[in-house]
N, CA and C of each residue as an Amber inpcrd file, in Angstrom:
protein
   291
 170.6880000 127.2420000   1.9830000 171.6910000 128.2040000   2.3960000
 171.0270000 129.5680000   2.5150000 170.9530000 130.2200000   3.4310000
 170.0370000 131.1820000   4.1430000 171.4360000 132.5660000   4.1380000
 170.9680000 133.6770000   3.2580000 171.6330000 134.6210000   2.9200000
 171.0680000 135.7470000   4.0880000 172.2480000 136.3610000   4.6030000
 172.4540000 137.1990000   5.1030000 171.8210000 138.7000000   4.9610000
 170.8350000 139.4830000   5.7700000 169.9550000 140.2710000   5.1550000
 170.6850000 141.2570000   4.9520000 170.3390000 141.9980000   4.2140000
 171.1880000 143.3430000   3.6690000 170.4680000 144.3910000   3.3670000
 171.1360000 145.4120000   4.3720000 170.1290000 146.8900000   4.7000000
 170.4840000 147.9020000   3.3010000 169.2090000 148.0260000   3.4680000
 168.8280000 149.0160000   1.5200000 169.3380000 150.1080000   2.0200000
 169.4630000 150.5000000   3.5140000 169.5290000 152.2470000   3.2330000
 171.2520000 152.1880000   3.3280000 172.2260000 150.8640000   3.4520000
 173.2600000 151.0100000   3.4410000 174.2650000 150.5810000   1.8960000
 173.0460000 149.8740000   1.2710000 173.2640000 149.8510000  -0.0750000
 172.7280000 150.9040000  -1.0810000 171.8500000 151.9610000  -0.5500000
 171.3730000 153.2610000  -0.9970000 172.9280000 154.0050000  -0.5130000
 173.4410000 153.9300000   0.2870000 174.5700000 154.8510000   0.5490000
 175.4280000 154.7450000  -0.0810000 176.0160000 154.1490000  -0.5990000
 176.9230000 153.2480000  -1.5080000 177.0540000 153.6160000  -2.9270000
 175.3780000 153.7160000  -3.3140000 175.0260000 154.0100000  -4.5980000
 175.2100000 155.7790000  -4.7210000 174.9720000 155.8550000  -3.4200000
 175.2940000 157.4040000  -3.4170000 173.8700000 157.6370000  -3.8920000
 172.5680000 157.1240000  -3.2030000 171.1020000 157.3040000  -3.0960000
 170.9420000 158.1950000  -2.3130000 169.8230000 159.3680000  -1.7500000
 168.7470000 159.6050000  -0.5840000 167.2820000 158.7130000  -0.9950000
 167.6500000 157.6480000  -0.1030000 166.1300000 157.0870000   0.1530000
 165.5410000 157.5470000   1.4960000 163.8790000 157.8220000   1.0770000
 163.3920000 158.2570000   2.3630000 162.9820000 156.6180000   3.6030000
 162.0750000 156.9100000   4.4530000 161.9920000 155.5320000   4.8460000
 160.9170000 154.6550000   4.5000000 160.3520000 155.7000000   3.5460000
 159.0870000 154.9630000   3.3030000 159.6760000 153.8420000   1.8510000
 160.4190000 154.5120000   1.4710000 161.1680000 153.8720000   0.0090000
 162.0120000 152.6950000   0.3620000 162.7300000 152.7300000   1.6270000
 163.2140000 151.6120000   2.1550000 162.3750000 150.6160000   2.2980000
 161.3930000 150.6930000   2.9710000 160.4520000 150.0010000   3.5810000
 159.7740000 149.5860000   2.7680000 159.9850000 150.2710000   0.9510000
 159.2380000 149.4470000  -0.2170000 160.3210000 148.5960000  -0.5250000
 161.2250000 148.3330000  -0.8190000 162.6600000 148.1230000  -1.4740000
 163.2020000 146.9950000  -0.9550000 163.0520000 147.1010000   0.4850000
 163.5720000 146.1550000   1.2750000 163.0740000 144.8070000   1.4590000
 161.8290000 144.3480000   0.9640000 161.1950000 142.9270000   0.7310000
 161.5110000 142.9190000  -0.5650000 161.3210000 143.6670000  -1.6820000
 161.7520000 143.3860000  -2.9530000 163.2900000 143.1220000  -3.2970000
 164.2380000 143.5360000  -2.6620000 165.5110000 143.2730000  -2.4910000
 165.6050000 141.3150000  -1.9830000 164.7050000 141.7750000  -0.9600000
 164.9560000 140.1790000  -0.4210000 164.5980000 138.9300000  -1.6880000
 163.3930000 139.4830000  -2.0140000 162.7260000 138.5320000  -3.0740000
 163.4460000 138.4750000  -4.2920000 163.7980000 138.8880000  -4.3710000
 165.5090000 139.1610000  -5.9690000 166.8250000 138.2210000  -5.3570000
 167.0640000 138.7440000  -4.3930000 167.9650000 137.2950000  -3.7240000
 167.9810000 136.1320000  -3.2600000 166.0990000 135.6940000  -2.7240000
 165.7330000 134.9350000  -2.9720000 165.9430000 133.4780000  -4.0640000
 165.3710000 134.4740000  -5.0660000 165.4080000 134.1220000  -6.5130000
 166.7000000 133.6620000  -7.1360000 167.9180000 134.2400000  -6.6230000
 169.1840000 134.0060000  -7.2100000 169.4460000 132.6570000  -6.5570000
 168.9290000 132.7820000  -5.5580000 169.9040000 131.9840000  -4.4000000
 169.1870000 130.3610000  -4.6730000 167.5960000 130.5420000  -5.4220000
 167.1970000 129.1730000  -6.3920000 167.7330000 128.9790000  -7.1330000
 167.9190000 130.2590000  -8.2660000 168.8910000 129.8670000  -9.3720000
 170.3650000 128.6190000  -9.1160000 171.0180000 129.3310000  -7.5330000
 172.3160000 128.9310000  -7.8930000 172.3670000 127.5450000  -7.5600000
 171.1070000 126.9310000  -6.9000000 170.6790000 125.5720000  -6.8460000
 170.8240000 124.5420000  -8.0490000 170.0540000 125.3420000  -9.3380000
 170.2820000 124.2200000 -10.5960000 171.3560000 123.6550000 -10.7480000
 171.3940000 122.6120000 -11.2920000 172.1460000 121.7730000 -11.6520000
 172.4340000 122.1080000 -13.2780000 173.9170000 122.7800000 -13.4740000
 174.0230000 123.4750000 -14.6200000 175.7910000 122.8940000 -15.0250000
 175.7550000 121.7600000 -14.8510000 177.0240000 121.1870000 -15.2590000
 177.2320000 120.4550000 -16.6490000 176.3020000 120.5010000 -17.0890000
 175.9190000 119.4080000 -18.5020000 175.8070000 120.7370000 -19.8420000
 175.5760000 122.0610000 -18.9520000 175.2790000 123.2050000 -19.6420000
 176.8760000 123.9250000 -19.9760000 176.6010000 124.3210000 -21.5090000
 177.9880000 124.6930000 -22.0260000 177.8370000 126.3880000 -21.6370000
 178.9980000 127.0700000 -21.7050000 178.3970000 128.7250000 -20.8000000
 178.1860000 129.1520000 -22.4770000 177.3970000 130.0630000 -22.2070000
 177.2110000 131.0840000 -23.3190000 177.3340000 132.5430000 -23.6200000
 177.7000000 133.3900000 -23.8580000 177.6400000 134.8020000 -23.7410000
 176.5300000 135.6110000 -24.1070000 175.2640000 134.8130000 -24.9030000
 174.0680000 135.2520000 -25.4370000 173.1210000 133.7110000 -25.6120000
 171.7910000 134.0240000 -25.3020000 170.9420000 133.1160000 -25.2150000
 170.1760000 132.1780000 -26.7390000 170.6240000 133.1760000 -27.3810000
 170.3240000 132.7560000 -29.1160000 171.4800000 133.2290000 -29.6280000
 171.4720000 132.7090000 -30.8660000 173.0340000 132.6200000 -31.3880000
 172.4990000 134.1470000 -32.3620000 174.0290000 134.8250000 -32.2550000
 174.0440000 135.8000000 -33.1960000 174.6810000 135.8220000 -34.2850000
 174.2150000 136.6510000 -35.4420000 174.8880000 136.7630000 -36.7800000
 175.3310000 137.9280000 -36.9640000 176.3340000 137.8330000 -37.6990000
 176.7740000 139.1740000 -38.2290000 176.0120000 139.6340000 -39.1780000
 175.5900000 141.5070000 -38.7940000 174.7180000 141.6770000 -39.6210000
 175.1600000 143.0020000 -40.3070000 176.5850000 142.7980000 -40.4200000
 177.2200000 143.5840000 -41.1770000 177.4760000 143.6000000 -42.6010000
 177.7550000 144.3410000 -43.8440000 178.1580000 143.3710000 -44.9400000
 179.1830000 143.5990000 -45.4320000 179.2990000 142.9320000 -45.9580000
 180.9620000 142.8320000 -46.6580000 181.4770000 144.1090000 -47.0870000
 182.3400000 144.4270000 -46.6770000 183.2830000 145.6280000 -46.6930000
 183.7300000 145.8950000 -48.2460000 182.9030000 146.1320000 -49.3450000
 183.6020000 145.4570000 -50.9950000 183.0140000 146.9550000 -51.4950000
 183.9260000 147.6910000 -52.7020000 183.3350000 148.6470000 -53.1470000
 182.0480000 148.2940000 -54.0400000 181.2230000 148.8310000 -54.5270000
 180.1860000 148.9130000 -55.0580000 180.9170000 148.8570000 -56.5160000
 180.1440000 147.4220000 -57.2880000 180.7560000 147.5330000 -58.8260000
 180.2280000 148.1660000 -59.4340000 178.7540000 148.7720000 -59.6080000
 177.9830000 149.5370000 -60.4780000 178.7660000 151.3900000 -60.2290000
 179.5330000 151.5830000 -59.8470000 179.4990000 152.5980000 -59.4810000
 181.1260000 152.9590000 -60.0160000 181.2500000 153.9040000 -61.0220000
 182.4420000 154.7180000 -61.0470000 183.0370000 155.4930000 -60.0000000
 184.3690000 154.9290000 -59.8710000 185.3540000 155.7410000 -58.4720000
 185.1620000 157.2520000 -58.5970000 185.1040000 157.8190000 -59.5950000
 184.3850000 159.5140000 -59.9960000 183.3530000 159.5480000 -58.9860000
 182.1060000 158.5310000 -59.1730000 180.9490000 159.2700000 -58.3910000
 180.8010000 158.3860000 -56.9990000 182.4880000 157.7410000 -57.0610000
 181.6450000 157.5240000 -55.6890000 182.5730000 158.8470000 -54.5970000
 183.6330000 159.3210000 -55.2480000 184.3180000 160.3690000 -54.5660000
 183.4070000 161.8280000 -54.9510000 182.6170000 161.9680000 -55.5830000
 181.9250000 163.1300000 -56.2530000 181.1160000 164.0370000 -54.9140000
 181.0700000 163.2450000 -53.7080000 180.0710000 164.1720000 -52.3080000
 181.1590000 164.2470000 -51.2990000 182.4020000 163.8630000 -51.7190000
 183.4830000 164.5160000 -51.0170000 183.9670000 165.8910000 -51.3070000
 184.1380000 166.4810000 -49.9480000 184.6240000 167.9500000 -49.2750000
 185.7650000 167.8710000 -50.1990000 187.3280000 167.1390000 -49.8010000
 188.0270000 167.5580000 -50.9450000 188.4620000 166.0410000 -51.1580000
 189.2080000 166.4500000 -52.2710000 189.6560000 165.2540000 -53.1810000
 190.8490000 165.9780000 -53.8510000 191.6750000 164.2990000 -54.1090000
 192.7700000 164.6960000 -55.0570000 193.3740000 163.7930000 -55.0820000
 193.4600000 163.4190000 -56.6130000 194.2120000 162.0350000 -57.2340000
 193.3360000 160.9220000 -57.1460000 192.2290000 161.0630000 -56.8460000
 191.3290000 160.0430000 -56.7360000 191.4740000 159.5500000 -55.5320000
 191.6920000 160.4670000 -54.3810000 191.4830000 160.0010000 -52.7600000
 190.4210000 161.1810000 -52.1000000 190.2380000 160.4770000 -51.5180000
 189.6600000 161.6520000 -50.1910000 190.3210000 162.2020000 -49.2880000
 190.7660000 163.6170000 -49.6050000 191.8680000 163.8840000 -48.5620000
 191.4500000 164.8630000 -47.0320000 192.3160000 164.4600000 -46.0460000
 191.7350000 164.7900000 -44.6500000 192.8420000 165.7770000 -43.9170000
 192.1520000 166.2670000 -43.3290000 192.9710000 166.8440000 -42.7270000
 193.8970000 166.0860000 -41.9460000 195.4270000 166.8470000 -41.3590000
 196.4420000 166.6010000 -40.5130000 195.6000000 166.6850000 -39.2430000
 195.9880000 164.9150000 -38.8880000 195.6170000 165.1760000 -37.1010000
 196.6680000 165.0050000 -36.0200000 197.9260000 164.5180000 -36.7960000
 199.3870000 163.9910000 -35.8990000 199.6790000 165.4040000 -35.7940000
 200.5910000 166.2300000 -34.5020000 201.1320000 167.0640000 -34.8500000
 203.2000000 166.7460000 -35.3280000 203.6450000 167.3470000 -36.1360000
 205.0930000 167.5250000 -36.1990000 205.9300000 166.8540000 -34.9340000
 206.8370000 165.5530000 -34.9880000 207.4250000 165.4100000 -33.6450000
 208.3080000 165.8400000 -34.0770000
């Protein structure tokens, strides 16, 4: 299946590019050769293949959201701006409806 050629300086326009013509004239076989390439890709035979959203599996590399037991609620509020009652208090960001 033989893809339709597609002019760089009208896909430079698009992008809202100034290409000169010498930049076209680099761009424009490398464009081809990138679609090329897809247009093998879309050949495989990828029906046996489950889809994935990432190529290796990821972990969460977050940790558990748990206060710290070694640590008195005193010092763990102690590098807070203000405090009171044993909270951290913030400023008003709703205004009055």
């Amino acid at each position: 299946m033989s893809q339709p050629a597609i002019d760089v300086r009208y896909v430079a326009n698009l992008a809202r590019l100034e290409l000169s013509d010498e930049e076209i004239n680099t761009f424009q076989p490398q464009l081809e050769a990138i679609l090329k390439h897809v247009e093998t890709l879309s050949q495989l035979d990828v029906s046996g293949i489950e889809p994935t959203s990432y190529p290796a599996p990821v972990f969460d590399r977050m940790r558990d959201d748990e206060p710290h037991e070694s640590l008195p609620p005193e010092a763990v509020l102690q590098n807070a701006p203000d405090r009171a009652q044993g909270q951290i208090r913030v400023p008003k960001v709703v205004a009055d409806a």
